[in-house]
N, CA, C and O of each residue as an XYZ file, in Angstrom:
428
protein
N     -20.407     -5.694     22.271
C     -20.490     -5.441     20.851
C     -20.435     -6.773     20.117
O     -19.651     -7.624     20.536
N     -21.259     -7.050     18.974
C     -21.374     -8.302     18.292
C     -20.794     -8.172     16.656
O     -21.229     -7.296     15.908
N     -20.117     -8.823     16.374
C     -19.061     -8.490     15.442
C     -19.956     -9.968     14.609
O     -20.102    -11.095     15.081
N     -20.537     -9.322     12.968
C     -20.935    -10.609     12.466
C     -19.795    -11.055     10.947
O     -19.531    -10.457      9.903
N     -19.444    -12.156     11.431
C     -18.261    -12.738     10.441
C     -18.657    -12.272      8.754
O     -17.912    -11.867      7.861
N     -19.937    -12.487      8.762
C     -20.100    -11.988      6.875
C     -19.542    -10.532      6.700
O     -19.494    -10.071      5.559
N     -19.181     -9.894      7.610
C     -19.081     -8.515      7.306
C     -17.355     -8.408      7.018
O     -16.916     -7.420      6.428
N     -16.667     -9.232      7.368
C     -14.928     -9.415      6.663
C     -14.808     -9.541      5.924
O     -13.801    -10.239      5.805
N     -15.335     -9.245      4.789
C     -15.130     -8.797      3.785
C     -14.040     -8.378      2.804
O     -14.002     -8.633      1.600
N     -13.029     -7.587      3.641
C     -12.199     -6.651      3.164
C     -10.911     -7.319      3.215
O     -10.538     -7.250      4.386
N      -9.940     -8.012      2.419
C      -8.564     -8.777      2.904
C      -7.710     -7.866      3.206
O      -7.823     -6.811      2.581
N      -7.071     -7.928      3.803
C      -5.940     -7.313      4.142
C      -4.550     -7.948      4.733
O      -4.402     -9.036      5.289
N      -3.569     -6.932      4.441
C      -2.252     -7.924      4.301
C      -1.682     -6.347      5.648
O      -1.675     -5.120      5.543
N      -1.225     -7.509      6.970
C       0.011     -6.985      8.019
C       1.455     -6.760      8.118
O       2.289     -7.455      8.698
N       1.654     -5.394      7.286
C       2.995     -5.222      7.109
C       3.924     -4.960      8.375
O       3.262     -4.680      9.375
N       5.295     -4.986      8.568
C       5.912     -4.373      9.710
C       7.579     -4.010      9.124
O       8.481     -4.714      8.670
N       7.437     -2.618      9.392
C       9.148     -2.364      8.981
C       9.987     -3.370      9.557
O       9.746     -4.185     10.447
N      11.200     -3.123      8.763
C      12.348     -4.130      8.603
C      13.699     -3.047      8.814
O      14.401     -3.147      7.808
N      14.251     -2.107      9.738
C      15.287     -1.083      9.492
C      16.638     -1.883      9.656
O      17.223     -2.229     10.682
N      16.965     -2.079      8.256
C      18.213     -2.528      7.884
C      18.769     -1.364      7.189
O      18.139     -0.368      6.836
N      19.921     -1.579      7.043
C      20.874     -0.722      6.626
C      21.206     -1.314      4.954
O      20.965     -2.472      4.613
N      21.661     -0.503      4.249
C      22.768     -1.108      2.814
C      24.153     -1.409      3.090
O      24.667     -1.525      4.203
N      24.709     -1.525      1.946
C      25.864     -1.641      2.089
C      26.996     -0.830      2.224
O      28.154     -1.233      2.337
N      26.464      0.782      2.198
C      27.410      1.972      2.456
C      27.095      2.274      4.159
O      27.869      2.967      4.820
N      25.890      1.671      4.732
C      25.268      2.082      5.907
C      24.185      3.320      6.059
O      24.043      4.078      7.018
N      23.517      3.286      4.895
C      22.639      4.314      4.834
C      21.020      3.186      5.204
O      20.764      2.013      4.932
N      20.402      4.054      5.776
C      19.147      3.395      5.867
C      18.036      2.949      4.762
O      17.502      3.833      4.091
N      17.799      2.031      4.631
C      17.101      0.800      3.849
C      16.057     -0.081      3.974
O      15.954     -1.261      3.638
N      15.051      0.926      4.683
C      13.713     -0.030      5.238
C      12.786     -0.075      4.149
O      12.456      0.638      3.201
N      12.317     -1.843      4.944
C      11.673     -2.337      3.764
C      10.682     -2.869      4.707
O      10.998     -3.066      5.880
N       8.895     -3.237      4.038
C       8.113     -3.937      4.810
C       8.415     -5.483      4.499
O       8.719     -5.963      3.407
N       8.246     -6.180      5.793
C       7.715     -7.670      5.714
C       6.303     -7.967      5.928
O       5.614     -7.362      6.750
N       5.931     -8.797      5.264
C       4.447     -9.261      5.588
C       3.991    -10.436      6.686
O       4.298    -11.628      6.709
N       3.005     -9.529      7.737
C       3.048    -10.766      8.740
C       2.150    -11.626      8.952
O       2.178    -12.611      9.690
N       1.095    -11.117      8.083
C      -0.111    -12.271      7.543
C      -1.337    -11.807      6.714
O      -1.866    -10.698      6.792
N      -1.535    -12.357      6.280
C      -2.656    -11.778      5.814
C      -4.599    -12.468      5.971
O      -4.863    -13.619      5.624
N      -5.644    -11.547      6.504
C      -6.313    -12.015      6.504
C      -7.311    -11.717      6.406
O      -7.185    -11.019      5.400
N      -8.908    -11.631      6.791
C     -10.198    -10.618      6.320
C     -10.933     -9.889      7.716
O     -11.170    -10.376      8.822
N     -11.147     -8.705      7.245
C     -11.068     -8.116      8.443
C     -12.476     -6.812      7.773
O     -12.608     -6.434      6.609
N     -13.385     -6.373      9.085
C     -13.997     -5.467      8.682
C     -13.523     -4.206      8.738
O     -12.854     -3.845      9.706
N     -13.868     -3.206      7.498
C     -13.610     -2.016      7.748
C     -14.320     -0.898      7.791
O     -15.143     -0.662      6.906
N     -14.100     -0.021      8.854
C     -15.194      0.844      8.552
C     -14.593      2.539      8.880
O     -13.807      2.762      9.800
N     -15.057      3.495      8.069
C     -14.585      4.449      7.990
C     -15.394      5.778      9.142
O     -16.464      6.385      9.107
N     -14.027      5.767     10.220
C     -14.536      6.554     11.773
C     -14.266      7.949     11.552
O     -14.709      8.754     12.371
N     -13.381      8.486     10.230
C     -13.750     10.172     10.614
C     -12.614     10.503      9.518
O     -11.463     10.069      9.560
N     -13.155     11.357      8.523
C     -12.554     11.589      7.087
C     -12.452     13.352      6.922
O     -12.995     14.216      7.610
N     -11.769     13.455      6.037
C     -11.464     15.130      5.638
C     -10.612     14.890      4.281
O     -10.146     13.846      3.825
N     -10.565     16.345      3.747
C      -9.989     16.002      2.728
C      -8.889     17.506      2.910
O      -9.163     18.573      3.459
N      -7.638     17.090      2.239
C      -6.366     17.862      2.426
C      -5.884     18.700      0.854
O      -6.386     17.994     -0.020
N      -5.510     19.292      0.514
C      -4.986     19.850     -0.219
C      -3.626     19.826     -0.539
O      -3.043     20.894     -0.352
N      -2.862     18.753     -1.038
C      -1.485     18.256     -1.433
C      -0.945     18.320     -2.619
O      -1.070     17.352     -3.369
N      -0.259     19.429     -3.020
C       0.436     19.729     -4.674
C      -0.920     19.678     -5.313
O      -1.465     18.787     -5.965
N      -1.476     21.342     -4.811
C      -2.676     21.480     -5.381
C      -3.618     20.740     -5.768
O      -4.327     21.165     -6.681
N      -3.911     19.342     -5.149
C      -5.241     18.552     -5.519
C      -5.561     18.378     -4.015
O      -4.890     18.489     -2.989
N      -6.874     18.058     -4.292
C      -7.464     17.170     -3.190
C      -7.431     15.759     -2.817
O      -7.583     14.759     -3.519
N      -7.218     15.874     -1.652
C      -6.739     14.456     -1.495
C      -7.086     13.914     -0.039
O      -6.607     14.332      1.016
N      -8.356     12.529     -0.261
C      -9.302     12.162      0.799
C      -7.869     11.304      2.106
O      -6.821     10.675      1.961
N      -8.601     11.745      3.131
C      -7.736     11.253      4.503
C      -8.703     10.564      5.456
O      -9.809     10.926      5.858
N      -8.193      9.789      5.634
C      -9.072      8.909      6.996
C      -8.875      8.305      8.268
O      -7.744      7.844      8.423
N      -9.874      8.146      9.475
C      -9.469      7.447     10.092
C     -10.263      6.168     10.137
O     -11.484      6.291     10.227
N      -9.646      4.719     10.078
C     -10.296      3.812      9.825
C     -10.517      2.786     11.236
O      -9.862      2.946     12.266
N     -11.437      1.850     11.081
C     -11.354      1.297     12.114
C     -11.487     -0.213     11.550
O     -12.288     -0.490     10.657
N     -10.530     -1.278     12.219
C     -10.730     -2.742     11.126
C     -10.299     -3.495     12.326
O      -9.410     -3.304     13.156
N     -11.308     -4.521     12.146
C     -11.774     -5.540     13.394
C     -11.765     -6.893     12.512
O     -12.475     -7.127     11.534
N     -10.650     -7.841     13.180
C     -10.561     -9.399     12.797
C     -10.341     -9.972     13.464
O     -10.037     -9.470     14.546
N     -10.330    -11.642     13.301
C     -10.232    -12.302     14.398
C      -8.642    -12.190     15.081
O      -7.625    -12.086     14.395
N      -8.666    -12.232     16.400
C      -7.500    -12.103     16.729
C      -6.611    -13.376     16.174
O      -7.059    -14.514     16.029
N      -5.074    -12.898     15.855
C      -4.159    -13.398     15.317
C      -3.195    -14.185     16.060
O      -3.154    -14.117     17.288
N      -2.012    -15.313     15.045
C      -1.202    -15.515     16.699
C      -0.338    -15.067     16.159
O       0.662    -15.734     15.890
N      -0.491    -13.609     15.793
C       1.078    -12.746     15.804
C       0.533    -11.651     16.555
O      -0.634    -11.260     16.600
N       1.709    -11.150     17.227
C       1.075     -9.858     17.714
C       0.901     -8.215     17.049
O       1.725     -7.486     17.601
N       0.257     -7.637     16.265
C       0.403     -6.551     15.948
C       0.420     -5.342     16.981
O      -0.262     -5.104     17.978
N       1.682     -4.529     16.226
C       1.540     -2.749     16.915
C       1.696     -2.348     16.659
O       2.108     -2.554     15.518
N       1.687     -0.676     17.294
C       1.520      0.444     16.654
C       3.326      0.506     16.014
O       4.408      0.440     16.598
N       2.913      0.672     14.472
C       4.326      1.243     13.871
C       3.767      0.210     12.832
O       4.452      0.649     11.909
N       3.230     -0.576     12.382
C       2.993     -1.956     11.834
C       2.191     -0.655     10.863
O       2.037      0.546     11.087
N       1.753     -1.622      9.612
C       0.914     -0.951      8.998
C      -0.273     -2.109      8.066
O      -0.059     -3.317      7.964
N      -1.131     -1.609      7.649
C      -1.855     -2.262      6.950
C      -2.508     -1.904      4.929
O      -2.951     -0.811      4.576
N      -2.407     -2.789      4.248
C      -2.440     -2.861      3.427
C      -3.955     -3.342      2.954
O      -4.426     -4.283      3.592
N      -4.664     -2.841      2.012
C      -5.751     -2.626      1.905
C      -5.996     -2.029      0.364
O      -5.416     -1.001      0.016
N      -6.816     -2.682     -0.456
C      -7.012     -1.972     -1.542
C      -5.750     -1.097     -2.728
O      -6.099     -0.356     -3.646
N      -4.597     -1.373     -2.450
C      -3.618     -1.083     -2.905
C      -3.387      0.452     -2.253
O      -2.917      1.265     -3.050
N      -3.667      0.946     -0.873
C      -3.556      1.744      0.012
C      -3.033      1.008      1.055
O      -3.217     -0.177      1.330
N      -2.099      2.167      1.816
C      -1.641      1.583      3.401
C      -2.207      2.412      4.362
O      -2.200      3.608      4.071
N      -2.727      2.080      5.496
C      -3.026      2.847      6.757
C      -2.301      2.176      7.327
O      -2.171      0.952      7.352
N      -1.487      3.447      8.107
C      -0.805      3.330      9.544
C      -1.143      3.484     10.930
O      -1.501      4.500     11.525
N      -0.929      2.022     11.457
C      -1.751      1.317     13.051
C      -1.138      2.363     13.369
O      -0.164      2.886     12.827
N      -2.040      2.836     14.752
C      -1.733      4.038     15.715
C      -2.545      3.495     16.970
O      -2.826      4.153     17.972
N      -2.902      2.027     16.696
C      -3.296      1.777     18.272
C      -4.098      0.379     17.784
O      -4.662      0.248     16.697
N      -4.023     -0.507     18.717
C      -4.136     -2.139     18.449
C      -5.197     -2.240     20.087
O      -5.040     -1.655     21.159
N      -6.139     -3.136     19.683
C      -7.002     -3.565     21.358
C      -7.913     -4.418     20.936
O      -8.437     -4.493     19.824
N      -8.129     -5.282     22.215
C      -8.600     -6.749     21.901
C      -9.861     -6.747     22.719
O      -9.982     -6.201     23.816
N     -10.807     -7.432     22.057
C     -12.356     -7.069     22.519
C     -12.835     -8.953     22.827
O     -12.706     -9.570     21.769
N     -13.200     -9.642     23.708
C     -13.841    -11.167     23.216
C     -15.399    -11.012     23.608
O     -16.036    -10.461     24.507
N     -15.702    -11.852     22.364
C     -17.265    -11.721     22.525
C     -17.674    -13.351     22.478
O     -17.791    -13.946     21.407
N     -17.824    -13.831     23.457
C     -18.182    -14.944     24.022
C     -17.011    -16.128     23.942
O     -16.162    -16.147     24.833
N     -16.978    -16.915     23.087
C     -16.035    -17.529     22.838
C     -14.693    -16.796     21.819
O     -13.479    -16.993     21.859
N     -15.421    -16.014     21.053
C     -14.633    -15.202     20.004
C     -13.641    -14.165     20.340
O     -13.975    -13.279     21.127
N     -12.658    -14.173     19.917
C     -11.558    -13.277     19.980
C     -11.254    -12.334     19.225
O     -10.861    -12.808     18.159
N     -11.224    -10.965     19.221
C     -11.452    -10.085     18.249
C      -9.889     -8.922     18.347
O      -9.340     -8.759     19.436
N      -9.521     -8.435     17.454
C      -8.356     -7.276     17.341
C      -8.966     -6.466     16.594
O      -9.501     -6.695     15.509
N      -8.870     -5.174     17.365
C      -9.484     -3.903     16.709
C      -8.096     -2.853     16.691
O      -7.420     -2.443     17.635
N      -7.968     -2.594     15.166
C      -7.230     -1.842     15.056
C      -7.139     -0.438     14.351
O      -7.115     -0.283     13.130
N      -7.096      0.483     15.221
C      -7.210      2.057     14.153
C      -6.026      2.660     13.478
O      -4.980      2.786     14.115
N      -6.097      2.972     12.464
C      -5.477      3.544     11.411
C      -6.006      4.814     10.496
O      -7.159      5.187     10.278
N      -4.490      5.445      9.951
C      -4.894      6.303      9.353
C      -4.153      5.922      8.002
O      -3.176      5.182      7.888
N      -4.877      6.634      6.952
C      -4.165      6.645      5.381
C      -3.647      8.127      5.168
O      -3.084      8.439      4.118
């Protein structure tokens, strides 16, 4: 598969929970950001749901960038358009010299 760089287009920022506690010991998770960078996206299989009586579009996405030197996984999430999809599976593809991370998500 040939992955062409003009098509990253899309920035995106690599969140990853943080499960800390407060100060009574109640749970208090917060995201950290683990980089941010441009990545293609493309939309692999959509429906739409019915939530407090509206409609409301769902997806599964698929977003391919150059591989990173952090490691992303599943539980991590991604930030996009002032939307988050949640990684549900991370895999690494190289196409000649190039290093690629393909990651699927849902919103």
């Amino acid at each position: 598969m040939r992955y062409r760089v003009g098509r990253f287009r899309h920035k995106i920022v690599i969140e990853r929970r943080n499960n800390a506690r407060d100060v009574y010991g109640a749970p208090n998770d917060t995201w950290t950001t683990l980089f941010t960078t441009w990545a293609q996206s493309r939309l692999v299989e959509g429906y739409e749901k019915d939530v407090q009586n509206k409609k409301a579009d769902f997806g599964k996405y698929e977003f391919v960038m150059r591989t990173p030197n952090v490691t992303v996984t599943v539980g991590d999430r991604i930030l996009m358009g002032g939307k988050y999809y949640d990684i549900n599976s991370v895999g690494n593809n190289n196409v000649g010299a190039e290093n690629f991370t393909i990651i699927m998500a849902y919103n």
